[in-house]
C-alpha positions in Angstrom: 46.1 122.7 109.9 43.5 125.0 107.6 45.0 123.0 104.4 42.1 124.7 102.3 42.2 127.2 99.8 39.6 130.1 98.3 39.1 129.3 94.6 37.0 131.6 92.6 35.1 130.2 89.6 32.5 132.1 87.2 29.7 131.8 89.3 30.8 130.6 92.8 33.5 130.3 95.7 34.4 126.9 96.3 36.7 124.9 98.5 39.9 123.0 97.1 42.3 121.4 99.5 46.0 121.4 98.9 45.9 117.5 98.1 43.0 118.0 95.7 45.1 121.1 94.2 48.6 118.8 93.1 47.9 115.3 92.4 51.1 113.0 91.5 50.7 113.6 88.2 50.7 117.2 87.6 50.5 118.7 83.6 51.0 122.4 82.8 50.4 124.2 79.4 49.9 127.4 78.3 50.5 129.6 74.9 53.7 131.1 74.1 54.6 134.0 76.0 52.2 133.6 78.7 54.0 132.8 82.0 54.2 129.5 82.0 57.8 129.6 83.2 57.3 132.3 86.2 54.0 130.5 86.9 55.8 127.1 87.8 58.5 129.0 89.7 56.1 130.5 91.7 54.5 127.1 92.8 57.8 125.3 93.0 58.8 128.8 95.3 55.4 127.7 97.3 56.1 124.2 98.3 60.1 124.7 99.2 58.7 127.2 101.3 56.2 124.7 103.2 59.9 122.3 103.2 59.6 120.1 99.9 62.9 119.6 98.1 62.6 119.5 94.1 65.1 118.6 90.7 64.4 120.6 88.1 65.2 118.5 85.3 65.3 121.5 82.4 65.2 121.0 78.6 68.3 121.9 76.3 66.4 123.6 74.0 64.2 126.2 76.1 66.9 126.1 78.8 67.8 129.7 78.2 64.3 130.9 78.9 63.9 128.8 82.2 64.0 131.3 85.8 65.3 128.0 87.7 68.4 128.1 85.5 71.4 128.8 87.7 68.9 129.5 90.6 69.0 127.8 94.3 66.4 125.5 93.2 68.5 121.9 92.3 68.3 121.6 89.0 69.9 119.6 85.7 70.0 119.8 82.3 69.5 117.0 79.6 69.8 117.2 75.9 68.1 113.6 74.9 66.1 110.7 76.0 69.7 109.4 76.6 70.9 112.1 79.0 67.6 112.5 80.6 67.6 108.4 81.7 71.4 108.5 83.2 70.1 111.6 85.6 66.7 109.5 86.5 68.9 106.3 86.9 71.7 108.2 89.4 70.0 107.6 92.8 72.2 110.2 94.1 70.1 113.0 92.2 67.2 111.8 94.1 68.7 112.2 97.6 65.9 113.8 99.6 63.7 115.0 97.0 60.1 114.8 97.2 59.4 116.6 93.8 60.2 116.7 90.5 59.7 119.4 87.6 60.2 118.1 84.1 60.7 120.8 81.6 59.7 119.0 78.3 58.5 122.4 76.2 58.9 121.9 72.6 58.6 118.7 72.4 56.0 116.2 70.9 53.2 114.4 72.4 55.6 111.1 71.5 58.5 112.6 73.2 56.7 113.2 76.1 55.4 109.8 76.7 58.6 108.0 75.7 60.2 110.4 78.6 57.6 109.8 81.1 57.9 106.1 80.7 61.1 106.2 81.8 60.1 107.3 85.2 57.5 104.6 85.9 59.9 102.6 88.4 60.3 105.7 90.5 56.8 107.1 90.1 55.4 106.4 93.3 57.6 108.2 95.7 57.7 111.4 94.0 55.4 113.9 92.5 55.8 115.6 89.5 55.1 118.8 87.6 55.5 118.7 84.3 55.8 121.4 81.7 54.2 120.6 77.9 52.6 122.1 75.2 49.8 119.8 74.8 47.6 118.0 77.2 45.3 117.0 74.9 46.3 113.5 74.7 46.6 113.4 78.4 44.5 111.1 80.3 43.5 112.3 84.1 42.5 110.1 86.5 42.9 110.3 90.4 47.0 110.4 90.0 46.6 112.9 87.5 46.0 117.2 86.8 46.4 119.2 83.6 45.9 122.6 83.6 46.3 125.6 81.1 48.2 128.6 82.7 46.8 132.4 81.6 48.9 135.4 82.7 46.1 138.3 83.4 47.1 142.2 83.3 46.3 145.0 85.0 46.9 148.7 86.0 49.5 149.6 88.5 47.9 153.0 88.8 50.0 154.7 86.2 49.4 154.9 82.0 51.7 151.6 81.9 49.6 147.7 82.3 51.8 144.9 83.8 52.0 141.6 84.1 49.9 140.7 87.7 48.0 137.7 87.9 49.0 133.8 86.9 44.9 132.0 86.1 45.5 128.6 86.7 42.2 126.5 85.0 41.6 122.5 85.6 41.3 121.3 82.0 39.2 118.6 83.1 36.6 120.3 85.9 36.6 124.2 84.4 37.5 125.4 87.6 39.8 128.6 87.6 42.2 129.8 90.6 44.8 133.0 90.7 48.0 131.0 92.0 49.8 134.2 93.7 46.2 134.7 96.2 45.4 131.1 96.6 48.9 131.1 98.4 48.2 133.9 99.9 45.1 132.7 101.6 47.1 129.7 102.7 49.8 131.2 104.2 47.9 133.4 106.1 45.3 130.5 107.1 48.6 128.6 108.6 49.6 131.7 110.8 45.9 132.3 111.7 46.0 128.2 112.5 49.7 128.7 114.7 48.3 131.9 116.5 44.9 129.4 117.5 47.4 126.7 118.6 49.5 128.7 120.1 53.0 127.6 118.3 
C-alpha cells in the first residue's frame, strides 16, 4: 500500500507516513472559533472510511457545539469525572472500537490529566484523539502528538471569502499539513496502488 502522504512545509515537501501522522496519543488545540470541531470530524470521517470504528466521548458543556452530536459516529456524553469513568469502565462501549475521541474543551490542564488517568488500564489497545485547549503542559514522546489546528480562507470566485482549508501544525517538529489534501493524496495513492495490483 502507498501509506505516504504530501506534507508541505515553509521551505520544502516532505514525506510523513500515516503511522508517523497519528500516534496513540493524539492532542488537538486551536483558538476559539477556528474549526477545531469540523477539523476532528473530518479526520474521524477519514479513518471510518479506511474501516476504524470510534466513541466519541463528548463533553456536557460544549456538547451543543460538537458536529458528532446525534451523528452516525458512536458517541456519548458525560457530565463529570464520575460519568465519564462508568462509560470507560462498561466494556460493552468498547465493543469493536479501535478509536477513541475525548472531547475535554473547556476544561483545565488538571481536569485533563485526572481524566486521562482514568484510561491508563485500557490505553494500549486503542488510540486516542483528544480535543483541549492547552497542550502546553503536554509531554510528547513516541506514543504521543499535539498539534494546533488553523482554519485558512479563501475566495470561491465571488466578493464573499469562505471557510476552505483546516492547517494542521506539529507543535513539537513545526511541520504544517492541509488535512482535507493530505487525504486527498492518500485516497488517490490507494486507488493508484489497487489499479497497479489489480484489485
Amino acid at each position: 500500500m502507498l501509506n505516504y502522504y504530501y506534507c508541505l512545509n515553509i521551505v520544502t515537501i516532505k514525506y510523513i507516513s500515516y503511522m508517523e501522522m497519528f500516534k496513540k496519543y493524539n492532542y488537538f488545540t486551536s483558538k476559539r472559533n477556528s474549526g477545531q470541531y469540523i477539523c476532528l470530524k473530518t479526520i474521524v470521517s477519514f479513518i471510518e472510511d479506511l474501516g476504524g470504528n470510534f466513541l466519541c466521548l463528548l463533553n456536557h458543556k460544549e456538547y451543543y457545539k460538537s458536529p458528532f452530536r446525534g451523528g452516525d459516529t458512536y458517541n456519548m456524553e458525560f457530565s463529570d469525572i464520575e460519568v465519564f469513568s462508568d462509560i470507560i469502565e462498561n466494556k460493552s462501549n468498547l465493543f469493536r472500537i479501535d478509536n477513541i475521541l475525548l472531547d475535554f474543551s473547556g476544561m483545565s490542564s488538571d481536569e485533563v490529566k485526572d481524566h486521562m488517568d482514568l484510561l491508563k488500564p485500557i490505553g494500549s489497545k486503542y488510540t486516542f484523539f483528544i480535543m483541549c485547549d492547552d497542550v502546553n503542559n503536554i509531554r510528547t514522546d513516541d506514543q504521543t502528538l499535539t498539534y494546533s489546528i488553523e482554519t485558512s480562507l479563501s475566495n470561491d470566485g465571488s466578493n464573499q471569502m469562505v471557510k476552505s482549508a483546516y492547517m494542521l501544525t506539529n507543535t513539537s517538529t513545526k511541520l504544517a499539513f492541509e488535512l482535507t489534501n493530505l487525504f486527498k493524496q492518500y485516497k488517490r495513492s490507494l486507488i493508484i496502488d489497487r489499479v497497479i495490483k489489480g484489485k
